[in-house]
C-alpha positions in Angstrom: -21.7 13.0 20.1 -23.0 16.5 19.6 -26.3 17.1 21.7 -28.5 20.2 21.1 -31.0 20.8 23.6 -34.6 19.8 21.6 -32.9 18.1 18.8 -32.5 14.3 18.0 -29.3 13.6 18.3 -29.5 11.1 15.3 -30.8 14.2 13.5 -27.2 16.0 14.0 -25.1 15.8 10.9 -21.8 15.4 12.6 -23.6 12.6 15.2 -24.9 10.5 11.8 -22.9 7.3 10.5 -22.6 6.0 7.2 -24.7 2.9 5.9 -21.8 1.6 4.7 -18.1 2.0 5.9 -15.5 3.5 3.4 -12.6 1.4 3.1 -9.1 3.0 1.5 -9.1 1.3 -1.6 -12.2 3.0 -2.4 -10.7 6.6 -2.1 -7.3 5.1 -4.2 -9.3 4.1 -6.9 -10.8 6.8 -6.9 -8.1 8.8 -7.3 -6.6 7.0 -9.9 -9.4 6.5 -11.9 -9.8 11.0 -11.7 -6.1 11.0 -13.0 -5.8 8.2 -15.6 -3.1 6.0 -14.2 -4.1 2.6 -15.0 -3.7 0.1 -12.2 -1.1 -1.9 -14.2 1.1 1.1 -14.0 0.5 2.2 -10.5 1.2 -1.5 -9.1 4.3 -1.3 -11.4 5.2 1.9 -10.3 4.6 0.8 -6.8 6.5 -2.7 -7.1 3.4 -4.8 -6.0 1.6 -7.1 -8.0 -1.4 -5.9 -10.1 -3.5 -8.5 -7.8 -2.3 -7.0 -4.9 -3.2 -3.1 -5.8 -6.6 -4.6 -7.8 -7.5 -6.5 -4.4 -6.6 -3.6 -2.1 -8.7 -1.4 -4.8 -11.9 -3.3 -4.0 -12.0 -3.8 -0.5 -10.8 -6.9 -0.5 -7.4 -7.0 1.3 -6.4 -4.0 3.8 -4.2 -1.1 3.3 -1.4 -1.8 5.2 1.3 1.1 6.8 3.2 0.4 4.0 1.2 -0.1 1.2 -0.5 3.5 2.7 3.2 4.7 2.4 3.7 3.5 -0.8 0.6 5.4 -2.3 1.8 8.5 -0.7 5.1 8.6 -2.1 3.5 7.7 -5.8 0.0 9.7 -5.5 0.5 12.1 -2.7 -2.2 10.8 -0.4 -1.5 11.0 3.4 -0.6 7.7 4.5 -1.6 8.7 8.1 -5.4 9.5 6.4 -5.2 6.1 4.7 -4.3 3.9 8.0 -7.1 6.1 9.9 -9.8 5.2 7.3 -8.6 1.5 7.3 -8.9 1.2 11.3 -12.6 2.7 11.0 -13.1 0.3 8.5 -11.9 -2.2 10.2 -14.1 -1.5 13.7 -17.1 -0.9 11.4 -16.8 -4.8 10.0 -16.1 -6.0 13.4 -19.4 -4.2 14.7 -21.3 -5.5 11.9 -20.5 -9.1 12.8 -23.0 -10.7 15.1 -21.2 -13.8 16.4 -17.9 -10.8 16.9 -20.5 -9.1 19.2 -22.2 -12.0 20.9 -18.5 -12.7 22.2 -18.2 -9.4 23.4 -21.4 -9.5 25.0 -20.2 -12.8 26.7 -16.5 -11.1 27.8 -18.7 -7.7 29.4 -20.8 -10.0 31.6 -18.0 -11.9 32.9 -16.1 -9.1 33.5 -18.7 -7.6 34.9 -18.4 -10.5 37.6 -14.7 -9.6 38.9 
């Protein structure tokens, strides 16, 4: 977190966190929305099924290493990018969910016991 001496640190660009996380699909569809390809073709391209690529494409199932490879080698996107986004993702859900952080909450105290 970036601190400034007499500024809120929630006032800092670089300190402030999206309302919403981004998940990997969203930037692949994105993409291939900007260049034409129709999902059909891409997932055909690709050798997955079009449910696969349509469920990946709206956050509904995770990019995986090597679906993130498999979009590099067909669209030129960094897989390593991909994977990063997906793990943010993935820790921004897991923040969001209340019963998730209850147990947490449960697992510090105990360990705060030993």
């Amino acid at each position: 977190m970036i601190e400034i001496p007499g500024v809120d640190p929630q006032m800092i660009a670089n300190n402030l966190e999206p309302a919403f996380p981004t998940h990997p699909g969203e930037i692949v569809k994105d993409e291939i929305e900007y260049r034409g390809i129709s999902q059909r073709k891409l997932a055909e391209q690709m050798g997955i099924g079009y449910s696969v690529l349509n469920e990946i494409l709206n956050a509904r199932r995770p990019v995986t290493e090597k679906t993130a490879m498999m979009f590099e080698a067909a669209l030129g996107l960094n897989a390593e990018t991909l994977i990063r986004l997906q793990t943010k993702y993935n820790m921004r859900m897991a923040l969001k969910d209340k019963t998730f952080m209850q147990r947490l909450n449960e697992i510090r105290k105990m360990a705060a016991i030993f």
